[in-house]
C-alpha positions in Angstrom: 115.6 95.1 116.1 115.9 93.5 113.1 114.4 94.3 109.6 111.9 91.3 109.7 110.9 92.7 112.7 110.3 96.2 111.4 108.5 94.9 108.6 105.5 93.4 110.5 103.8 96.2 111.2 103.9 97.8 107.4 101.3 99.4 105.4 100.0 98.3 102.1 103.5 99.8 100.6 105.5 97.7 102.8 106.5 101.3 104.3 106.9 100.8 108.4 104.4 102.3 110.3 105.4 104.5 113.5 103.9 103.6 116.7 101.5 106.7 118.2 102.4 105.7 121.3 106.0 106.7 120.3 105.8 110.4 119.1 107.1 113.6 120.4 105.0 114.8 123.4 107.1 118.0 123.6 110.3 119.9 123.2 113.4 118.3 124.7 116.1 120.2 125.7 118.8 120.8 124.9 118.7 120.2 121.1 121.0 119.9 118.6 120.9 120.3 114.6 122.7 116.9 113.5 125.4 115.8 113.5 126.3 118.9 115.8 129.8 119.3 117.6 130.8 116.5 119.5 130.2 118.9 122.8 126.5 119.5 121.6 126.1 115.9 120.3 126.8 114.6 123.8 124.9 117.0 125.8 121.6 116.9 123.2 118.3 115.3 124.2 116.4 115.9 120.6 118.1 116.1 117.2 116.6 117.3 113.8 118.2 116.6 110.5 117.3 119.8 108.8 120.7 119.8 107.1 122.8 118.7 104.3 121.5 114.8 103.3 125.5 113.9 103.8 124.7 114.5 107.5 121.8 111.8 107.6 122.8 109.6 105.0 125.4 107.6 107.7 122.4 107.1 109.9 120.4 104.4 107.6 123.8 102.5 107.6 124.7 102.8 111.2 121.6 104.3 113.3 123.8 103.4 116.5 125.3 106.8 116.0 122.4 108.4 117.2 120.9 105.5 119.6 124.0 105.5 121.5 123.6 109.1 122.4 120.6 108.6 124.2 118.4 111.2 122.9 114.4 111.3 124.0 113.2 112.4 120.8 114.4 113.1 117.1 113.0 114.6 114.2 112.8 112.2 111.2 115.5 112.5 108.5 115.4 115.4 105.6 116.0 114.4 102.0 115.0 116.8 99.5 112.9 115.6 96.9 112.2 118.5 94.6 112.1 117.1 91.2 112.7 113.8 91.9 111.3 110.3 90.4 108.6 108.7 91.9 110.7 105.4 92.7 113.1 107.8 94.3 110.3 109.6 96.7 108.6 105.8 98.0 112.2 104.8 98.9 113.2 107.9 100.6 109.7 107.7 102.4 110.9 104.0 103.7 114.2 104.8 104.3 112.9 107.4 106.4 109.8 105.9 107.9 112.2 103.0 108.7 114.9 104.7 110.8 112.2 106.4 112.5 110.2 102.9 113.1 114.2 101.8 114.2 114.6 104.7 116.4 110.8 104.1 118.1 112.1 100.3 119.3 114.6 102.2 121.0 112.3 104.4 122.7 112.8 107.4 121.0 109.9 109.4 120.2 109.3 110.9 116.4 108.2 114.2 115.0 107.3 113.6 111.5 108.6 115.9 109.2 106.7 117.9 106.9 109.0 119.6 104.9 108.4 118.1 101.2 106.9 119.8 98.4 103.4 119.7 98.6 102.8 118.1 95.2 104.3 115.0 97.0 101.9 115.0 99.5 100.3 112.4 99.3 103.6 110.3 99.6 105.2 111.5 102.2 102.7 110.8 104.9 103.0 107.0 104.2 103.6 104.9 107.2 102.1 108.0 109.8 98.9 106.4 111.1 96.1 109.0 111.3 95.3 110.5 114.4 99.4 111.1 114.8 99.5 115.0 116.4 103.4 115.4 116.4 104.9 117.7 113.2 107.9 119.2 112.3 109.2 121.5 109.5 112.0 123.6 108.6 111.4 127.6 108.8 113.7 128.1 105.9 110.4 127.3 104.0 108.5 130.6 103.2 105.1 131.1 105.6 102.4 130.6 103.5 104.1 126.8 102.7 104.2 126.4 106.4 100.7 127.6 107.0 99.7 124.9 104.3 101.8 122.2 106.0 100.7 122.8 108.9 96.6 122.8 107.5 97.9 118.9 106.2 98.9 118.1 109.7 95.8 118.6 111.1 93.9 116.8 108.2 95.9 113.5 108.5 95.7 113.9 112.5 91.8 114.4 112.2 92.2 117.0 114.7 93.4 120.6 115.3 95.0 120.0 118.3 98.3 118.9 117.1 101.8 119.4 118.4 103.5 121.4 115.1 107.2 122.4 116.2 109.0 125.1 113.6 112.8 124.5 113.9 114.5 127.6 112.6 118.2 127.6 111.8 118.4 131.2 110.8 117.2 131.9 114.4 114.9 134.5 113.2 113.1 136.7 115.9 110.5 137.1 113.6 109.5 133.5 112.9 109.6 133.2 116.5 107.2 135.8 116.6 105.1 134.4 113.9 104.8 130.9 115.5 104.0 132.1 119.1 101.0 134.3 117.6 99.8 130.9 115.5 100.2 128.3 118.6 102.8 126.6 117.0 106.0 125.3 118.8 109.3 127.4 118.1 113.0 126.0 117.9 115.8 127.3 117.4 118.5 124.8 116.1 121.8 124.5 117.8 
């Protein structure tokens, strides 16, 4: 897939637009936190980035690394934001809407991250179609930010029946706890 490619099916920020037919319809197991030990790595059938940006970084050079592993569905890449000028948000938002776009021609399906600050909101959602039911965030956030996140998800997906999976990396029995009693999907990363 080539970049002229991706572009024709943009939005009116040139940002590529993920294809609904392409996102997560569930959790795939095994999963792995990238980039993951090499026995994990090989093994994994989903990946979140929910990590240090060095992790990801190597991924909008070279997506093959991940491609060639074979997964069935990925989370989209985490760059933190916080604080950060608005040129820098709209080309994170590409990058990131473009590996995920990438990864979709490969038949990968996406859950869209969530985890931004919520002043950026309207942002960060560039290049998700509405009526897209497949979110993911980070449980390192407190509750009340999820809760809100989550409220978003449903807004932009103009329904409440959405598929919102909480990958925890602490492995904390009591967000487990917390997302079972809400509906929401529960993960812990590997």
């Amino acid at each position: 897939m080539t970049i002229q490619e991706i572009l024709t099916h943009v939005d009116k920020y040139d940002i590529p637009m993920l294809i609904p037919e392409l996102q997560s319809i569930g959790i795939d197991e095994p999963h792995c936190k990238w980039p993951g030990t090499i026995k994990r790595r090989g093994r994994a059938k989903s990946f979140n980035f929910y990590t240090e940006y060095i992790n990801c970084s190597s991924l909008l050079r070279k997506p093959s690394k991940l491609t060639a592993l074979k997964p069935l569905s990925c989370g989209e890449i985490y760059i933190d934001t916080a604080d950060k000028p608005l040129a820098y948000i709209i080309g994170y938002v590409y990058a990131k809407r473009w590996l995920s776009r990438y990864l979709q021609e490969k038949r990968i399906r996406i859950w869209v991250d969530m985890h931004w600050p919520t002043n950026q909101s309207k942002y960060h959602l560039l290049g998700v179609p509405y009526g897209w039911k497949s979110f993911s965030i980070s449980a390192e956030a407190d509750l009340g930010y999820i809760d809100k996140q989550y409220n978003l998800a449903k807004i932009h997906a103009r329904s409440d029946d959405i598929s919102f999976l909480v990958i925890d990396n602490a492995n904390s029995p009591a967000m487990q706890t917390e997302c079972q009693n809400r509906s929401w999907l529960y993960m812990r990363s590997q």
